[in-house]
C-alpha positions as CSV (number, residue, x, y, z in Angstrom):
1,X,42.5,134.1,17.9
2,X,43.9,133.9,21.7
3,X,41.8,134.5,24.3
4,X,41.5,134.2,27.4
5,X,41.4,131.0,29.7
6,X,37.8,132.5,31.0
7,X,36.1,132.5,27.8
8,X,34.3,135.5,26.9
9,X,36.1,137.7,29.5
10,X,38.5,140.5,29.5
11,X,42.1,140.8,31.0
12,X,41.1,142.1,34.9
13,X,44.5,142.0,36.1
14,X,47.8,143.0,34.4
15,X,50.3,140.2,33.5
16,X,51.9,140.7,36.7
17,X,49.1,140.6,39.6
18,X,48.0,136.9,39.5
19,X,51.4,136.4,40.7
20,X,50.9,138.7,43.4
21,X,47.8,137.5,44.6
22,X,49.2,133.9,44.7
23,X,52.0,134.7,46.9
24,X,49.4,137.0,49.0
25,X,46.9,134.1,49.2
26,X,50.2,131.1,49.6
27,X,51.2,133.8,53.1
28,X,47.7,133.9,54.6
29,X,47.2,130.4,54.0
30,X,50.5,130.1,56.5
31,X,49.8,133.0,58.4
32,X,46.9,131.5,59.4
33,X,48.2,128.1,60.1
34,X,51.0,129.7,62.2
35,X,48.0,131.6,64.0
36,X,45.6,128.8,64.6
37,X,48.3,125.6,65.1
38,X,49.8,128.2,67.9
39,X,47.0,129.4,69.8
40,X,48.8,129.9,73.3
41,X,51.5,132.2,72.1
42,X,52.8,135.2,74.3
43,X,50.7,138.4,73.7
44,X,53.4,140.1,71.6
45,X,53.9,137.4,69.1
46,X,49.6,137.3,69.0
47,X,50.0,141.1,67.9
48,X,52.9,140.6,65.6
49,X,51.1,137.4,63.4
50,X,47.6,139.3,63.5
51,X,49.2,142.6,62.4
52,X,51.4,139.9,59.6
53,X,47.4,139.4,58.7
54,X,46.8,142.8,57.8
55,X,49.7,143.5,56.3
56,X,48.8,140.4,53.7
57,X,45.3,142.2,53.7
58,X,46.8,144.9,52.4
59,X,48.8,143.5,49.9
60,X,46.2,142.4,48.5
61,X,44.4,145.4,47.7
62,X,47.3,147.3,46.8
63,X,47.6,144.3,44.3
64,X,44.3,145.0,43.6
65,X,44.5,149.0,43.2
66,X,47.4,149.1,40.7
67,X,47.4,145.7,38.8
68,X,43.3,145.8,37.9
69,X,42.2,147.3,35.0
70,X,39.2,149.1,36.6
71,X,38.2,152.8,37.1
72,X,40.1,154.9,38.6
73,X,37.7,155.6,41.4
74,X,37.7,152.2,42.4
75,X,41.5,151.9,42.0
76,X,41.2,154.9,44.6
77,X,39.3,153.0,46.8
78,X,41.4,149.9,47.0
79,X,44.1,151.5,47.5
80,X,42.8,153.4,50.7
81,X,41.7,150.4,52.1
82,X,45.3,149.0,51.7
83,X,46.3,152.1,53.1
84,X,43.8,151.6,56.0
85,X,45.5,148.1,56.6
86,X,48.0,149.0,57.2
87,X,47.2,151.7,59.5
88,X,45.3,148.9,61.2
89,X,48.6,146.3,61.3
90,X,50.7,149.0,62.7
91,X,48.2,149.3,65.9
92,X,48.1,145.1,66.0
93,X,52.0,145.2,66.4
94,X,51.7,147.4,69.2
95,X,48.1,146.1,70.8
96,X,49.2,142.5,71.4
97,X,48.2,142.5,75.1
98,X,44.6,143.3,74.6
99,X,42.6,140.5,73.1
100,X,39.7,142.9,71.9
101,X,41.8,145.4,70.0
102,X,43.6,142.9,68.3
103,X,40.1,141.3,67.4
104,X,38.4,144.8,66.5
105,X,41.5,145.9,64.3
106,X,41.9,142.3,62.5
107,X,37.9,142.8,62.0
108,X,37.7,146.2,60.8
109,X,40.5,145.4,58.3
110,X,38.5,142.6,57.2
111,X,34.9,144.3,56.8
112,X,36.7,147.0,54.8
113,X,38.6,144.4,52.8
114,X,35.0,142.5,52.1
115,X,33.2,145.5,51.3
116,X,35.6,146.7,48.7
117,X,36.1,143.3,47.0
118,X,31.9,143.4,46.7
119,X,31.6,146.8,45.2
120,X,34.6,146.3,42.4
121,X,33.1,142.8,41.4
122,X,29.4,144.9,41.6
123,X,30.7,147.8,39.8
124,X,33.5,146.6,37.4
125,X,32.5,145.4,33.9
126,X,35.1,143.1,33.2
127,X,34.9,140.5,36.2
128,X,33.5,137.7,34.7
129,X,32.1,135.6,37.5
130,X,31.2,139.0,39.6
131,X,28.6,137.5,41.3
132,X,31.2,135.0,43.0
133,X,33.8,138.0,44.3
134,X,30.7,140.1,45.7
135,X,29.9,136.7,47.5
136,X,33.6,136.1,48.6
137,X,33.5,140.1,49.8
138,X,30.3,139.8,51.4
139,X,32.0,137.1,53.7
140,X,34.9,138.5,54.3
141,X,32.8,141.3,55.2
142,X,30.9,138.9,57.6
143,X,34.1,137.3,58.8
144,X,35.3,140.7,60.1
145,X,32.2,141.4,61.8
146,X,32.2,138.3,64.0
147,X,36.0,139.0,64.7
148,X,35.7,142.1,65.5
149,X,32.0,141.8,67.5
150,X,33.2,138.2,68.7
151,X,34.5,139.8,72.4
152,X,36.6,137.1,72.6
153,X,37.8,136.9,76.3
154,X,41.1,134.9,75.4
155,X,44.0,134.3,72.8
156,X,43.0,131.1,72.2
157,X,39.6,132.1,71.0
158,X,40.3,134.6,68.6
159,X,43.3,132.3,67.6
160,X,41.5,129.8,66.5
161,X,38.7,131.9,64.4
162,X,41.3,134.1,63.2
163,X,43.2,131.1,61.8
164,X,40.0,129.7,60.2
165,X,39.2,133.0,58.8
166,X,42.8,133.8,57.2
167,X,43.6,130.3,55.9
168,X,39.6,130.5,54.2
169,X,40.9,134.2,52.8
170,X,43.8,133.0,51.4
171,X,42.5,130.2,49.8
172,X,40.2,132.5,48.3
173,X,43.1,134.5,47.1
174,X,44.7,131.3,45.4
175,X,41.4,130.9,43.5
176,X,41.3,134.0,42.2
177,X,44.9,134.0,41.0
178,X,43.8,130.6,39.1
179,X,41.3,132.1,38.1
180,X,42.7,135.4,36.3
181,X,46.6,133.4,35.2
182,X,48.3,135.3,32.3
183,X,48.0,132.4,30.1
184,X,45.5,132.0,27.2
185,X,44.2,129.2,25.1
186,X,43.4,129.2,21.4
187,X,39.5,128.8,20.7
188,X,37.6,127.6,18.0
């Protein structure tokens, strides 16, 4: 009988969303690179690659909201907080010349980003390994506090911890693609 390459759990994500998350977590891992290899860019590119950020944020819970199989209220919620993202990226494009807005709307994305990803792994039945995505939300969550609290005074600054903070999101993107692939294994 097939089943799954986590033993013992059931299909989170449809056939189509691992993919999704790859390529999300495969553009924040660059993003990021760009942002933190780059740190003395003009104030309109700094806008333009932090509101990139977002907009990879938000794939990632729109990813989240239609390809999961999880109630609807939390589908709801995800997608909200994509919407929210966006909202968020659309304000970095235009904020590039003040340091602290582009820091509070990179954070705020972030904190609502982590929170979500904690209460779908807390309240979804078929994560297996739950208690690893409430840990990966609760630092994202943490992430965005200290960007968005950080009052960094330059672009550099929040350059560099924005980097380091979207390459560690994407990465943790990647994982959870590997983690919920579309291929299965036969058990004994």
């Amino acid at each position: 009988m097939p089943a799954n390459r986590i033993e013992g759990r059931t299909d989170v994500f449809a056939d189509w969303a691992w993919q999704a998350l790859l390529v999300s977590g495969a553009c924040s891992v660059v993003l990021g690179a760009v942002v933190l290899a780059w740190p003395d860019k003009s104030e309109t590119i700094s806008g333009t690659l932090f509101g990139l950020v977002l907009v990879a944020t938000a794939a990632t819970q729109f990813v989240v909201a239609f390809g999961a199989h999880i109630a609807g209220g939390l589908k709801w919620l995800e997608f909200f907080g994509g919407a929210l993202a966006l909202l968020l990226a659309v304000w970095c494009f235009g904020s590039g010349q003040w340091v602290v807005l582009l820091a509070l709307w990179t954070g705020l994305g972030w904190m609502i980003r982590g929170i979500l990803q904690a209460i779908v792994a807390a309240w979804s039945e078929r994560f297996a390994g739950a208690g690893r995505q409430e840990i990966i939300g609760l630092l994202t969550m943490i992430a965005g506090l200290v960007v968005a609290l950080g009052l960094f005074e330059s672009m550099t600054a929040l350059s560099i911890v924005g980097g380091v903070c979207t390459m560690a999101l994407g990465v943790s993107e990647i994982m959870m693609a590997a983690r919920f692939t579309g291929t299965t294994v036969e058990t004994v």
